[in-house]
PDB file of the backbone (N, CA, C, O) and the ligand in Angstrom, with CONECT records:
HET     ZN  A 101       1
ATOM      1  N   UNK A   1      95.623 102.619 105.798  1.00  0.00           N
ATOM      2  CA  UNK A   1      95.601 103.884 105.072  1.00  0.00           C
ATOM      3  C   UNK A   1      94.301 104.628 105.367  1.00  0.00           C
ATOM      4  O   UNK A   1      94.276 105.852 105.493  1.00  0.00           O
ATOM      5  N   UNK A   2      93.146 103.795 105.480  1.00  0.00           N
ATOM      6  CA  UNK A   2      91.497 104.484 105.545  1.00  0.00           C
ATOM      7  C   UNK A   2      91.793 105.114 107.223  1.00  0.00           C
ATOM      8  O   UNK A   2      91.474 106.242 107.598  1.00  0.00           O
ATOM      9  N   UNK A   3      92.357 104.245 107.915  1.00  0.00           N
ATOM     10  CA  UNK A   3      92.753 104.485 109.220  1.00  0.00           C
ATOM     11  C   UNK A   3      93.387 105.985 109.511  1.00  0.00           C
ATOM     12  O   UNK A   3      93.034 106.776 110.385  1.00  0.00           O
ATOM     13  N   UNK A   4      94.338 106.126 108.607  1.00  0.00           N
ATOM     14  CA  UNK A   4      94.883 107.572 108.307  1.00  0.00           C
ATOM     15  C   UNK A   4      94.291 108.638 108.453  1.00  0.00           C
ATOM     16  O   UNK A   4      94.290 109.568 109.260  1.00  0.00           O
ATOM     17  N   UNK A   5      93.463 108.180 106.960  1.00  0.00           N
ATOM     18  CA  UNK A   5      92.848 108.837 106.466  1.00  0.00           C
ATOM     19  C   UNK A   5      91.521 109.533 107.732  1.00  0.00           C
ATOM     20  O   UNK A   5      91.239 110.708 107.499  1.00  0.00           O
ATOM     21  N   UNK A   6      91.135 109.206 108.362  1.00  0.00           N
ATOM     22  CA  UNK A   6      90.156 108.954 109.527  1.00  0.00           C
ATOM     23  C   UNK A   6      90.089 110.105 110.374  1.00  0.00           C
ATOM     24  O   UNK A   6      89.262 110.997 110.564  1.00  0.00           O
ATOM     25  N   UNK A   7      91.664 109.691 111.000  1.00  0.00           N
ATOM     26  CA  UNK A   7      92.399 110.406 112.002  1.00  0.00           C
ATOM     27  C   UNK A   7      92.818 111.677 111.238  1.00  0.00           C
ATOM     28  O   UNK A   7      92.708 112.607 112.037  1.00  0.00           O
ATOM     29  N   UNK A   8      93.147 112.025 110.324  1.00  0.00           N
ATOM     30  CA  UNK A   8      93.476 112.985 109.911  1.00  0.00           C
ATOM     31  C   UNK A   8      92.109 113.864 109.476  1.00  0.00           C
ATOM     32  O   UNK A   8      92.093 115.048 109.814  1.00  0.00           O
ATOM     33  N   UNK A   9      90.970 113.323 108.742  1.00  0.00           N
ATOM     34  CA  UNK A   9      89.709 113.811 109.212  1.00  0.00           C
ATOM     35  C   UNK A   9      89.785 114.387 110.661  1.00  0.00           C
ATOM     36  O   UNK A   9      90.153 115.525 110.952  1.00  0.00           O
ATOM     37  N   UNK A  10      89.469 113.634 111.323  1.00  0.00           N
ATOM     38  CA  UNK A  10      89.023 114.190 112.889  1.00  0.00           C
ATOM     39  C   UNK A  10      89.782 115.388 113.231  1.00  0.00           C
ATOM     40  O   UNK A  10      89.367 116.469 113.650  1.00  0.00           O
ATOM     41  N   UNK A  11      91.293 114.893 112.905  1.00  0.00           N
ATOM     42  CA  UNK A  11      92.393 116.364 113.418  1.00  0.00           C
ATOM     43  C   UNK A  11      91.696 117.429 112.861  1.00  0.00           C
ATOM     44  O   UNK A  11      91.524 118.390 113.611  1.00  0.00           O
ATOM     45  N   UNK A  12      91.046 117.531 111.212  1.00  0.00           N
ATOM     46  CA  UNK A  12      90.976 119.202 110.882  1.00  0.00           C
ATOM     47  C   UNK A  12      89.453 119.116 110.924  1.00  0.00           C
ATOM     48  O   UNK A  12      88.873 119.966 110.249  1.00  0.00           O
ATOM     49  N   UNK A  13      88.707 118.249 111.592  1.00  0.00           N
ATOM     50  CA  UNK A  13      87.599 118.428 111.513  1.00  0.00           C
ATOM     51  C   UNK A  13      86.651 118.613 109.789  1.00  0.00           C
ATOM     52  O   UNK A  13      85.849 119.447 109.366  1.00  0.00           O
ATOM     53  N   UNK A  14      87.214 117.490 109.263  1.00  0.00           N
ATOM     54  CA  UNK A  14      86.464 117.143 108.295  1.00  0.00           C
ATOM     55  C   UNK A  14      85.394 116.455 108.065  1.00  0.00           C
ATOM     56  O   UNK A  14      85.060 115.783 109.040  1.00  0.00           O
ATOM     57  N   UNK A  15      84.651 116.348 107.061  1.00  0.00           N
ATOM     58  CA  UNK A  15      83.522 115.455 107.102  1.00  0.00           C
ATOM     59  C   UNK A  15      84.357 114.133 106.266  1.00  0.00           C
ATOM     60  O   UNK A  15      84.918 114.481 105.227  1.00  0.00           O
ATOM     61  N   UNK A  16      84.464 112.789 106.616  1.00  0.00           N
ATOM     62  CA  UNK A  16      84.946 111.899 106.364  1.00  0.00           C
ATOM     63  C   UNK A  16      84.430 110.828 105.202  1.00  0.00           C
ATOM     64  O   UNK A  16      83.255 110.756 105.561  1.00  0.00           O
ATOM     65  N   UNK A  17      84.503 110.117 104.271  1.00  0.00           N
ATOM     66  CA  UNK A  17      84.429 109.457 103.193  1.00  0.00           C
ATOM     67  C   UNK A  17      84.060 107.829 104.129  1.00  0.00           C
ATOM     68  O   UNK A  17      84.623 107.281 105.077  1.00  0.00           O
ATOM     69  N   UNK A  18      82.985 107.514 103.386  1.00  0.00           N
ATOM     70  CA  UNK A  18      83.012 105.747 104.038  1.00  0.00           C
ATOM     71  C   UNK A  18      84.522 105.165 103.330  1.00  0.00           C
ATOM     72  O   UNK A  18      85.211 105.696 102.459  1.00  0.00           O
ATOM     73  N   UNK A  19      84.651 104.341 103.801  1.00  0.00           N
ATOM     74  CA  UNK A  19      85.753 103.583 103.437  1.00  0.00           C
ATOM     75  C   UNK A  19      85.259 102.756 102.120  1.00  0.00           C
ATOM     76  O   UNK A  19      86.317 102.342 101.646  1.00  0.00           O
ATOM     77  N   UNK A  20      84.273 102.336 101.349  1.00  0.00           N
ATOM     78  CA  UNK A  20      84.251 102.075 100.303  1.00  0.00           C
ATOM     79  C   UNK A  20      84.280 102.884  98.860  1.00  0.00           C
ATOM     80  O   UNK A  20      84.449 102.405  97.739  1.00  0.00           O
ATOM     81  N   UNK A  21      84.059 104.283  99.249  1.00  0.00           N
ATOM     82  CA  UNK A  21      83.724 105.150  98.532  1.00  0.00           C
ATOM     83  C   UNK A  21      85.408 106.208  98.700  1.00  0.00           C
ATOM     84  O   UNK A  21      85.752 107.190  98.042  1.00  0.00           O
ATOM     85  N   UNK A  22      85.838 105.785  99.370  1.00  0.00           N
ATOM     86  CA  UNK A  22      87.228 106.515  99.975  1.00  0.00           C
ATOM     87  C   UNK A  22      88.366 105.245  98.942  1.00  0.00           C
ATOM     88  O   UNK A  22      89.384 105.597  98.345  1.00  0.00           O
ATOM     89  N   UNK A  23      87.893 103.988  98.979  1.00  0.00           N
ATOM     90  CA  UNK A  23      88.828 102.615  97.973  1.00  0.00           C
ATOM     91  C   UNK A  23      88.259 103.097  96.837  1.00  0.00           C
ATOM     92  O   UNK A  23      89.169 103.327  96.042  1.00  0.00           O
ATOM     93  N   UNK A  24      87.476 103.294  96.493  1.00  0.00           N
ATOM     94  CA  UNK A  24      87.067 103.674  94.923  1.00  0.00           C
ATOM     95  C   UNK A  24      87.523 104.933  94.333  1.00  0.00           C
ATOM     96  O   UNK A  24      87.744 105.011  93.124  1.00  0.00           O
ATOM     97  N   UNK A  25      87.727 106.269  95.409  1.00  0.00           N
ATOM     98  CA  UNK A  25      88.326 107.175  95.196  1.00  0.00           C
ATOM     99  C   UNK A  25      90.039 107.011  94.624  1.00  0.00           C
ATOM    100  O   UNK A  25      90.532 107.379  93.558  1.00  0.00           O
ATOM    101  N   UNK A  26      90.605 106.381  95.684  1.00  0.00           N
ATOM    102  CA  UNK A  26      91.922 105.663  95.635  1.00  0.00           C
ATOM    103  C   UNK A  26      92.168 105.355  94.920  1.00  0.00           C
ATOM    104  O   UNK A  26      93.116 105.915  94.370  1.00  0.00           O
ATOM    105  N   UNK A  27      91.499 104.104  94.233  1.00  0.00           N
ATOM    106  CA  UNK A  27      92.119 103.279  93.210  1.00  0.00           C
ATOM    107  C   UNK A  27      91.812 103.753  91.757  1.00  0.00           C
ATOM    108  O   UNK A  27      92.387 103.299  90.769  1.00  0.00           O
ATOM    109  N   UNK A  28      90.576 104.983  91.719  1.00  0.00           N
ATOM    110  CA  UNK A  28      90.319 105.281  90.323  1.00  0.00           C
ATOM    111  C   UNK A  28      90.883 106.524  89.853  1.00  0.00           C
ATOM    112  O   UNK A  28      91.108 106.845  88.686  1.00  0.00           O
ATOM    113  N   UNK A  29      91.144 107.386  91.236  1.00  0.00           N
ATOM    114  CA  UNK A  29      91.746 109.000  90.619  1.00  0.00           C
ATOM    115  C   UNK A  29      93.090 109.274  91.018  1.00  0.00           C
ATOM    116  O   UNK A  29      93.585 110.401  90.996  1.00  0.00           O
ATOM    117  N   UNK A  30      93.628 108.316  91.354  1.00  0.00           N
ATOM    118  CA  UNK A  30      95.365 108.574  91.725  1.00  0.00           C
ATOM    119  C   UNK A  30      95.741 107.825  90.863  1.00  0.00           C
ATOM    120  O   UNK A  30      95.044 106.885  90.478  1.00  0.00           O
ATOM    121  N   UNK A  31      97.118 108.137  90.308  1.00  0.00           N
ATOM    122  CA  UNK A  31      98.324 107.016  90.173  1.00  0.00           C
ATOM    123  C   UNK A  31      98.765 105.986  90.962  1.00  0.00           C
ATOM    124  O   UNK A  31      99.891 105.502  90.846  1.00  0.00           O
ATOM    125  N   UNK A  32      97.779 105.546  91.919  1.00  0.00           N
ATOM    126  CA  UNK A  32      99.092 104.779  92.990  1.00  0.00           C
ATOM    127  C   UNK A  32      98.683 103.972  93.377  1.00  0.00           C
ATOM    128  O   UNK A  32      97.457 103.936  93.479  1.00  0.00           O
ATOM    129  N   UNK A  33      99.510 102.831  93.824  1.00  0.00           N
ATOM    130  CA  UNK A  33      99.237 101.322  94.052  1.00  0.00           C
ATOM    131  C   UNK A  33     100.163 100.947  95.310  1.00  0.00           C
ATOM    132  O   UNK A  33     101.032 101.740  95.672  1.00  0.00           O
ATOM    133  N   UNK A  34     100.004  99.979  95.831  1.00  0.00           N
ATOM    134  CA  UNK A  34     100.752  99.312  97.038  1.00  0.00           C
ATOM    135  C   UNK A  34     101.741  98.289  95.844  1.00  0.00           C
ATOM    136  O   UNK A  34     101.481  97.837  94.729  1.00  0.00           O
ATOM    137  N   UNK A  35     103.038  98.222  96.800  1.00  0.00           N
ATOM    138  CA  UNK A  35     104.113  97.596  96.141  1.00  0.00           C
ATOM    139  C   UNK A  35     103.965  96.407  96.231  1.00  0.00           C
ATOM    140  O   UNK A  35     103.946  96.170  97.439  1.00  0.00           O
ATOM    141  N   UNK A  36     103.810  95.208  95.502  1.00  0.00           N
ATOM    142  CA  UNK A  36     103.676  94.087  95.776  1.00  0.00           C
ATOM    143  C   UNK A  36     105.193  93.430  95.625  1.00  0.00           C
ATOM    144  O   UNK A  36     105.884  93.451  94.606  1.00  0.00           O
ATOM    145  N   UNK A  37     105.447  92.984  96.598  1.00  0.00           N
ATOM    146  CA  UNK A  37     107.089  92.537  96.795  1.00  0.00           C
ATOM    147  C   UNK A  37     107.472  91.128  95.893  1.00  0.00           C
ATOM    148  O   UNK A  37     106.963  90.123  96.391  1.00  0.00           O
ATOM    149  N   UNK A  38     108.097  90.934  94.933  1.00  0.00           N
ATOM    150  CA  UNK A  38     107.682  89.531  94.238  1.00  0.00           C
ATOM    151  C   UNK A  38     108.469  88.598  94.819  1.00  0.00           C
ATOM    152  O   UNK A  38     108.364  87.496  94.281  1.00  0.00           O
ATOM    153  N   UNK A  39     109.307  88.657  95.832  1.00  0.00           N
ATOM    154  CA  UNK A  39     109.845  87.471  96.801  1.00  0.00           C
ATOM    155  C   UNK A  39     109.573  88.168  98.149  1.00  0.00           C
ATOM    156  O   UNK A  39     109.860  89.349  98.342  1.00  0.00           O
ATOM    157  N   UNK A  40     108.796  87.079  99.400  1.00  0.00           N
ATOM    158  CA  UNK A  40     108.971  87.508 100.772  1.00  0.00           C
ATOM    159  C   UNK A  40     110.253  87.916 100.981  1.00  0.00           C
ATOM    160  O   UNK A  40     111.081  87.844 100.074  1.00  0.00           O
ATOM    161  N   UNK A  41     110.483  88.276 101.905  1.00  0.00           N
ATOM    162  CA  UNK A  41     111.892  88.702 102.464  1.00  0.00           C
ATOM    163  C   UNK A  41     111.943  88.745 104.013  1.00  0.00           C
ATOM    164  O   UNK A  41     110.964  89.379 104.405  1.00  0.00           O
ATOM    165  N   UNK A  42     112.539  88.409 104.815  1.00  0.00           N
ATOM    166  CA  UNK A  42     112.495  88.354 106.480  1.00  0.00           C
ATOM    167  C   UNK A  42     113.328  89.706 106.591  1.00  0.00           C
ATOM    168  O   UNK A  42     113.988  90.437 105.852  1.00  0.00           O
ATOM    169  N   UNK A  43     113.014  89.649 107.642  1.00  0.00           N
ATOM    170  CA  UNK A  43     113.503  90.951 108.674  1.00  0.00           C
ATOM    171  C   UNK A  43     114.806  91.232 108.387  1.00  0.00           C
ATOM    172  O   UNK A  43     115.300  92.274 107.957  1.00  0.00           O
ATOM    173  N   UNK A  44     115.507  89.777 108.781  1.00  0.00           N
ATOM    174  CA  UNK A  44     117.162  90.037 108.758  1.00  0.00           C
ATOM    175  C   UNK A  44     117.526  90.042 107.354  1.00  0.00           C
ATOM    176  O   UNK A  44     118.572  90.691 107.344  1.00  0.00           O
ATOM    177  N   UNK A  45     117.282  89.712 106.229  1.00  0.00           N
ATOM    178  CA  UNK A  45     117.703  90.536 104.924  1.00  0.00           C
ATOM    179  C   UNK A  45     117.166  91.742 104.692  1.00  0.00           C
ATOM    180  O   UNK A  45     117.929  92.437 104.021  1.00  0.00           O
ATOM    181  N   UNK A  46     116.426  92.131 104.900  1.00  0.00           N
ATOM    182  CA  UNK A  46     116.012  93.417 104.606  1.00  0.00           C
ATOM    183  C   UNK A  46     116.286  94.363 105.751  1.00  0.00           C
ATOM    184  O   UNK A  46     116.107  95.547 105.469  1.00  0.00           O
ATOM    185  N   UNK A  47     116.642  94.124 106.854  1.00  0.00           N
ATOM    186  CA  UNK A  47     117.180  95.003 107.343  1.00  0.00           C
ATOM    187  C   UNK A  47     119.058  95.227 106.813  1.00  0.00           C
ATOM    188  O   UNK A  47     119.782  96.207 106.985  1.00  0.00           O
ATOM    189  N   UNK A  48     119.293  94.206 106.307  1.00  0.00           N
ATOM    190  CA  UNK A  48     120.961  94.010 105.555  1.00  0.00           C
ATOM    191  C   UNK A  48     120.769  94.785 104.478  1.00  0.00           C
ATOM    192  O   UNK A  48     121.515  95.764 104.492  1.00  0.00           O
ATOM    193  N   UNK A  49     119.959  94.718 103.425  1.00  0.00           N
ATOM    194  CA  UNK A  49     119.638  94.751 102.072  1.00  0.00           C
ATOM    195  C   UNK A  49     119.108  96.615 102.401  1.00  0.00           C
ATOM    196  O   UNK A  49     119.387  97.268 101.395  1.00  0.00           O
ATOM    197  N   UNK A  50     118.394  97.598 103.623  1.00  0.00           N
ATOM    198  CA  UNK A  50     118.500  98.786 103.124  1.00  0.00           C
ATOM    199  C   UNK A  50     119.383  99.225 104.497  1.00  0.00           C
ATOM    200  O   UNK A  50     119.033 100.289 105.007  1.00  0.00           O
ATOM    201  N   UNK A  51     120.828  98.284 105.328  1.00  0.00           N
ATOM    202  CA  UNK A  51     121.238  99.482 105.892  1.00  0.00           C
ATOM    203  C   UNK A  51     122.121 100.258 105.174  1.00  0.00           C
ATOM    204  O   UNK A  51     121.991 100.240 103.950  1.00  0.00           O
ATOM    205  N   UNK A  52     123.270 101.152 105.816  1.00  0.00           N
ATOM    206  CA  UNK A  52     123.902 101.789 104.556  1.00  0.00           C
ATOM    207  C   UNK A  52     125.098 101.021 105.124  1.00  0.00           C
ATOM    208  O   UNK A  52     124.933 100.055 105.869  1.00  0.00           O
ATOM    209  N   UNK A  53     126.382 101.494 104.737  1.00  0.00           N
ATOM    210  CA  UNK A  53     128.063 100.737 104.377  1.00  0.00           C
ATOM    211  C   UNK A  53     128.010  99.711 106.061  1.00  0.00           C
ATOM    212  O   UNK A  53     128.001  98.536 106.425  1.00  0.00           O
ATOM    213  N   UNK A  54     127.980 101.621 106.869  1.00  0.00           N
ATOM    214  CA  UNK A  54     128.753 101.294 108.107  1.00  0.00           C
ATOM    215  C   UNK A  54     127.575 100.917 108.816  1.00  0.00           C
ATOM    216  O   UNK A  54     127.866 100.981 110.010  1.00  0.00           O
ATOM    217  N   UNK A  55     126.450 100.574 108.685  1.00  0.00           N
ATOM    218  CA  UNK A  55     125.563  99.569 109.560  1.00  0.00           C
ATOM    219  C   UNK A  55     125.859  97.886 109.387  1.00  0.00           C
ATOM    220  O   UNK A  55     126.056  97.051 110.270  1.00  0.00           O
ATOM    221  N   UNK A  56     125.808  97.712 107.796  1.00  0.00           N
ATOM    222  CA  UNK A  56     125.944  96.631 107.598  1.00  0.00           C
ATOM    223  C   UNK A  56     126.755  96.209 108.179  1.00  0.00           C
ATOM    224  O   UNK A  56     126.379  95.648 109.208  1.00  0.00           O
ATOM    225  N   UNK A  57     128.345  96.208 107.899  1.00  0.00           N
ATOM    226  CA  UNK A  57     129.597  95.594 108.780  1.00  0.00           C
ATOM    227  C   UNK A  57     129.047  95.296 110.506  1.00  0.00           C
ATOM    228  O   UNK A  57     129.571  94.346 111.087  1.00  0.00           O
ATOM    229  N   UNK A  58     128.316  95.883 111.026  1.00  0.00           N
ATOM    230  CA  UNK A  58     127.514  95.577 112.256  1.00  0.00           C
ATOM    231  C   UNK A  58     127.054  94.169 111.796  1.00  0.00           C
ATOM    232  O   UNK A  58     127.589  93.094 112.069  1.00  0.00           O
ATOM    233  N   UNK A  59     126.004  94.387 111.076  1.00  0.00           N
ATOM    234  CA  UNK A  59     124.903  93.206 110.491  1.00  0.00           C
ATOM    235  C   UNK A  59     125.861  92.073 109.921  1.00  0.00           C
ATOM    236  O   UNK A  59     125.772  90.932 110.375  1.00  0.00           O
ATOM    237  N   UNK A  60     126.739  92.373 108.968  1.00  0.00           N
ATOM    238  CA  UNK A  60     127.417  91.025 108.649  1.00  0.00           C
ATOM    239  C   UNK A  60     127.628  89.456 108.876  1.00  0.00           C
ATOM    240  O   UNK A  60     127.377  88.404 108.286  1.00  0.00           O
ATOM    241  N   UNK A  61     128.156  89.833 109.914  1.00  0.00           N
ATOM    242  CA  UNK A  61     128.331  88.244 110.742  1.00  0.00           C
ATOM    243  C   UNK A  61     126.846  87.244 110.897  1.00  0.00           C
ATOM    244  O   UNK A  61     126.691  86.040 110.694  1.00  0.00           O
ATOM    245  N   UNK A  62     125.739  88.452 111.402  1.00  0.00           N
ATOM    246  CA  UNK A  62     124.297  87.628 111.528  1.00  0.00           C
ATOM    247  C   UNK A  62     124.256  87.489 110.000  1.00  0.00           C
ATOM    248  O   UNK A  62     124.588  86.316 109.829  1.00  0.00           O
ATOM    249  N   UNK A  63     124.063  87.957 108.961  1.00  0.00           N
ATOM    250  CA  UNK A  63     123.903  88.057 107.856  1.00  0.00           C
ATOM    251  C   UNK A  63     124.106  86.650 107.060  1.00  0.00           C
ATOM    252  O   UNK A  63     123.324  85.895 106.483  1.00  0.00           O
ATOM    253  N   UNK A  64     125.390  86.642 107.273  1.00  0.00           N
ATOM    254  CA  UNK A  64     126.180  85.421 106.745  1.00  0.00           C
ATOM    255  C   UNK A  64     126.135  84.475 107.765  1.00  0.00           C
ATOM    256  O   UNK A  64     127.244  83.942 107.712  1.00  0.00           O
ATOM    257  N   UNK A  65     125.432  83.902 108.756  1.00  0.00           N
ATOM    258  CA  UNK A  65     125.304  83.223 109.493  1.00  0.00           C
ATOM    259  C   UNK A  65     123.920  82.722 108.556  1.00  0.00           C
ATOM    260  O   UNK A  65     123.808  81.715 107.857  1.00  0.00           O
ATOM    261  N   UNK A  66     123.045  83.689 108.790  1.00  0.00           N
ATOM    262  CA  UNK A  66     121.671  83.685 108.423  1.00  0.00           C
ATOM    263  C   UNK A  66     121.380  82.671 106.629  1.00  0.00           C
ATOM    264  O   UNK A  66     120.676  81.701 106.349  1.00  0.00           O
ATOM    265  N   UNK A  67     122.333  83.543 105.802  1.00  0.00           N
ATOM    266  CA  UNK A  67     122.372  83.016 104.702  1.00  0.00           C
ATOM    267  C   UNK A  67     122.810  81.871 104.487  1.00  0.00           C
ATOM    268  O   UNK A  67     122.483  81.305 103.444  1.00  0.00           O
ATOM    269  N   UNK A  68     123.705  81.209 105.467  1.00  0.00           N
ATOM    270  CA  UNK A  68     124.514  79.809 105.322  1.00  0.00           C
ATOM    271  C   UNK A  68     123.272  78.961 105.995  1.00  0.00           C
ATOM    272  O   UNK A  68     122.977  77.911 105.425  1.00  0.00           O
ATOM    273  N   UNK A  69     122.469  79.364 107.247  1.00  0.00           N
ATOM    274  CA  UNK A  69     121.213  78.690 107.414  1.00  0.00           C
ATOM    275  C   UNK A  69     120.334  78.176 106.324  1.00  0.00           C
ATOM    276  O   UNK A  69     119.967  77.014 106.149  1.00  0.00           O
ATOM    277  N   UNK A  70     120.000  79.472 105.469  1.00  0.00           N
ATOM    278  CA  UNK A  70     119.207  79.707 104.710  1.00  0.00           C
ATOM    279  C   UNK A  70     119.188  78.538 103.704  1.00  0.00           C
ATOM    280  O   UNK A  70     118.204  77.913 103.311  1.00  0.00           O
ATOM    281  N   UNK A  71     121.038  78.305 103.228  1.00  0.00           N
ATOM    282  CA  UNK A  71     121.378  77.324 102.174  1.00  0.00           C
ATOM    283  C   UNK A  71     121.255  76.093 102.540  1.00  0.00           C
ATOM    284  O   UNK A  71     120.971  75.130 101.828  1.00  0.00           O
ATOM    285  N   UNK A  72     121.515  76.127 103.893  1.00  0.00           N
ATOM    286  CA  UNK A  72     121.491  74.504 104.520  1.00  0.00           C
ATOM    287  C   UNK A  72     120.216  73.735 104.278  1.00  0.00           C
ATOM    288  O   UNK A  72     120.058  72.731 103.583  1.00  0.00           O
ATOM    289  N   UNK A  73     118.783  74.836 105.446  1.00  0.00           N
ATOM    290  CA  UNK A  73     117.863  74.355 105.173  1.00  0.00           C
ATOM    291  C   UNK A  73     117.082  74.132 103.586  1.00  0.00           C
ATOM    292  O   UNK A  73     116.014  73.552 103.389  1.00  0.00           O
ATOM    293  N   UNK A  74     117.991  74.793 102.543  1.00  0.00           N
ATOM    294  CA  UNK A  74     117.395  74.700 100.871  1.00  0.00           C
ATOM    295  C   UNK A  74     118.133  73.419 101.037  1.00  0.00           C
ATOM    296  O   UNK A  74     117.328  72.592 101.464  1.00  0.00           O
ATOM    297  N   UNK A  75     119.076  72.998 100.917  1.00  0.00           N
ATOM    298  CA  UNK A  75     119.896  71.811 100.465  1.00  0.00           C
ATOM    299  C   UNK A  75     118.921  70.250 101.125  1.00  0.00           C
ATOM    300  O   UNK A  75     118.467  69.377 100.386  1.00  0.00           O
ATOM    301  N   UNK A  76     118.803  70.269 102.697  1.00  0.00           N
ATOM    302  CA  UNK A  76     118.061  69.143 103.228  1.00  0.00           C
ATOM    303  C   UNK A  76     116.562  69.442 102.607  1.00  0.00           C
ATOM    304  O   UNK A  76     115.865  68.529 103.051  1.00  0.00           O
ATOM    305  N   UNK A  77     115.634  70.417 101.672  1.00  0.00           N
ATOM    306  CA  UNK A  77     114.706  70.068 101.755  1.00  0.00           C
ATOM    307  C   UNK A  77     114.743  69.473 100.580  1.00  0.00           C
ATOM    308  O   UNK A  77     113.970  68.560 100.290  1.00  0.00           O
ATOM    309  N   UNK A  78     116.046  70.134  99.440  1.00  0.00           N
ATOM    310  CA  UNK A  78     115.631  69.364  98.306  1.00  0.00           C
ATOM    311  C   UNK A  78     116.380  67.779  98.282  1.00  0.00           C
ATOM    312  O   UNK A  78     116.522  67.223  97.193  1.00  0.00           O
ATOM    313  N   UNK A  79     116.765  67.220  99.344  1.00  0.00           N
ATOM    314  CA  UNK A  79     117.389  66.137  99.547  1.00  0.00           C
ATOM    315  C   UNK A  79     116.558  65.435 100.234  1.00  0.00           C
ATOM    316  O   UNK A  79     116.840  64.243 100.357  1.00  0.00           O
ATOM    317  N   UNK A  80     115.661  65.800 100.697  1.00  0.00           N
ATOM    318  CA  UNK A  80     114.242  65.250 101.379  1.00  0.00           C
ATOM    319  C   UNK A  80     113.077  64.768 100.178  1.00  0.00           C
ATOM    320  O   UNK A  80     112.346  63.778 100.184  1.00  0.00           O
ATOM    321  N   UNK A  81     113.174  65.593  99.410  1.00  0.00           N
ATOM    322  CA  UNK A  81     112.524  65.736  97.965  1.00  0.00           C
ATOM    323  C   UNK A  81     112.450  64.715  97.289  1.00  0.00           C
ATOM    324  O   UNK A  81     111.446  64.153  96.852  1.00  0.00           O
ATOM    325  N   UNK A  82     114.024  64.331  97.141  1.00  0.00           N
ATOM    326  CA  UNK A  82     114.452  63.310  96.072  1.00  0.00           C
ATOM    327  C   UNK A  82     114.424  62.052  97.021  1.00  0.00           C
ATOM    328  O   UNK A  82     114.555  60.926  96.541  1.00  0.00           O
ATOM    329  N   UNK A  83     114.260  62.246  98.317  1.00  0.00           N
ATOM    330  CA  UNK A  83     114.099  60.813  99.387  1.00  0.00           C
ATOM    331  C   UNK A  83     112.623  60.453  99.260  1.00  0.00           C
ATOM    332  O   UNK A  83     112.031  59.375  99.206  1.00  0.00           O
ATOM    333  N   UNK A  84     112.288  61.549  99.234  1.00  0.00           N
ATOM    334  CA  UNK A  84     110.499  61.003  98.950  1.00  0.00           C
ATOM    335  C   UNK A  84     110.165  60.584  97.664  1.00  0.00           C
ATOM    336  O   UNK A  84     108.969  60.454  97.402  1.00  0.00           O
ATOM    337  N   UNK A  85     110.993  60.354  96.830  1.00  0.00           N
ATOM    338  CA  UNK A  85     110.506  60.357  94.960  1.00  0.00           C
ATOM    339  C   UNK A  85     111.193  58.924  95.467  1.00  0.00           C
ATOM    340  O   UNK A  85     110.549  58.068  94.859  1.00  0.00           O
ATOM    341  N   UNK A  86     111.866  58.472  96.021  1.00  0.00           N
ATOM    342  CA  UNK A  86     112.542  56.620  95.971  1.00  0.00           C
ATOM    343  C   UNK A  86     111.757  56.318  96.568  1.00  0.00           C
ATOM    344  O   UNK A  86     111.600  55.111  96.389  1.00  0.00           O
ATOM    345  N   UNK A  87     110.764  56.866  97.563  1.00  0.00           N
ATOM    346  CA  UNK A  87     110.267  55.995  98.552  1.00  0.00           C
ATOM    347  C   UNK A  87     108.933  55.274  97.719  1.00  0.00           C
ATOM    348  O   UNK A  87     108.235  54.433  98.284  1.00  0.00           O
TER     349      UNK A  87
HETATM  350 ZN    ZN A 101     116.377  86.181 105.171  1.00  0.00          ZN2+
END
């Protein structure tokens, strides 16, 4: 964002903000924050999760390939889990 911010200085020929004094600006006189995502998410759901109708049906098949991975590798780790609690 300071990066932006920088380059867009230079374009109109501004005098530019240090970058600590430019985070303090940021975080004390705007409303606004970076989204903190509360689960990671990979590429291939989230590219599923914002295409629209007729992309998805494209995506599908990887989708549901992806997700049946997804369950497999949950199932052997928590079966790995309970192999390590006998051992
Ligand atoms: Zn995924």
């Amino acid at each position: 964002m300071y990066k932006l911010y920088l380059a867009d200085c230079a374009e109109h020929t501004k005098i530019c903000l240090r970058e600590r004094f430019y985070r303090h600006i940021f975080n004390t006189h705007f409303n606004l924050s970076f989204h903190t995502p509360k689960k990671d998410h990979c590429v291939t759901c989230t590219a599923y999760e914002i295409a629209n109708a007729e992309t998805r049906v494209t995506l599908q098949e990887n989708y549901d390939r992806h997700i049946a991975f997804k369950n497999r590798a949950r199932q052997e780790k928590n079966s790995d889990k309970i192999e390590s609690v006998k051992l």
